[in-house]
N, C-alpha and C positions, 0 to 999 in steps of 0.2 A: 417265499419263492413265487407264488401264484401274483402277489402284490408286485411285485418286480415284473414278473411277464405283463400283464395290463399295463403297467408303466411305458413300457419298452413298444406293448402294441398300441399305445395310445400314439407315440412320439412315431412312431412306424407302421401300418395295422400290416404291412405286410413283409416285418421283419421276421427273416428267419434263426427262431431260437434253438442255439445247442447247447445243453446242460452236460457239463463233465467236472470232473474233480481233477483237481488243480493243475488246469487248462489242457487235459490230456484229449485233442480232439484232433480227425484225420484231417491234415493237412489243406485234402484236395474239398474240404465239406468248407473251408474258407477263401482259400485261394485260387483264384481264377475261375470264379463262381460265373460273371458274366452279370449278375442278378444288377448291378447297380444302374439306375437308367437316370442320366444328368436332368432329361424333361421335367421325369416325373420330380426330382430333388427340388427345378426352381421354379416349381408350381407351387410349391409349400409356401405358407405367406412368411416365413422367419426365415429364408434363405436369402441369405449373405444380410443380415438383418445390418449388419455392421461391416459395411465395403469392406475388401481385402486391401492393406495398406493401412486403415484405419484404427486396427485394432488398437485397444490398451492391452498394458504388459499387464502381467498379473502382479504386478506391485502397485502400480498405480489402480485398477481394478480393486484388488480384493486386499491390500496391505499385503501380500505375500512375498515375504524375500528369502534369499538363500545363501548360504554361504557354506566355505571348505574349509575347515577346520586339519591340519596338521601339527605333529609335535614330536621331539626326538627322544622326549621325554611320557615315562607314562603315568599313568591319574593315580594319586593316593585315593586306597580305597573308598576310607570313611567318605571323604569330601566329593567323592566320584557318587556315592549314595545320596549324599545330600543333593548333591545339583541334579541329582534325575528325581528329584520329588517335583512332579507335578506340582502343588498347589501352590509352592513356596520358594522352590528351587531355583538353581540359574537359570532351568530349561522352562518354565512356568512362561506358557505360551505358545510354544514348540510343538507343532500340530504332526512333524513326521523328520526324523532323521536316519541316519543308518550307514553304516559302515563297518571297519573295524577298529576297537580302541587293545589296549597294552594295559593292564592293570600292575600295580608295583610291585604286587605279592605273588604276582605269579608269573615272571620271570619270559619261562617259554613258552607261552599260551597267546597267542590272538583271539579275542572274543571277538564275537559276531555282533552288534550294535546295532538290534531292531529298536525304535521307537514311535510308537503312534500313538497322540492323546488324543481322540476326539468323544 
């Protein structure tokens, strides 16, 4: 945590840090704070380092793509287990998905469908 704070006041030395668990914080301690000042932002030598207009997409940037995945039908279990193997899997690669999937075996159930490999 301490490491993350100097990160954050390195990038900002006069950002203000609020630490809560999972993201329970009042309101009014973020919104319409007033604090943000445009001057002081494009004195920083990496503001707009990259015109507005010019960006790269994050595909072309970083190889990152995305897609939606629909089906009327739902995943046999076993081969549902194989493809979420990380090393070897269909998903081998697949740095974050999430949704909800239908498994065969269980009929009335929606599962919740976190995945993050990094």
């Amino acid at each position: 945590m301490e490491e993350l704070k100097r990160f954050i006041l390195h990038l900002n030395p006069y950002a203000q840090i609020l630490q809560s668990q999972f993201g329970q914080v009042e309101l009014k301690s973020v919104l319409g704070t007033g604090t943000y000042n445009e001057e002081w932002a494009e004195g920083h030598p990496n503001w707009l380092a990259v015109p507005r207009g010019s960006e790269q997409s994050e595909v072309d940037e970083y190889g990152v793509e995305s897609f939606i995945f629909e089906a009327r039908s739902p995943f046999h279990p076993e081969r549902f287990v194989l493809a979420l193997s990380i090393d070897d899997g269909t998903l081998a690669g697949v740095m974050r998905s999430n949704g909800y999937c239908w498994i065969a075996t269980h009929h009335s159930e929606a599962w919740i469908w976190p995945l993050w490999s990094w």
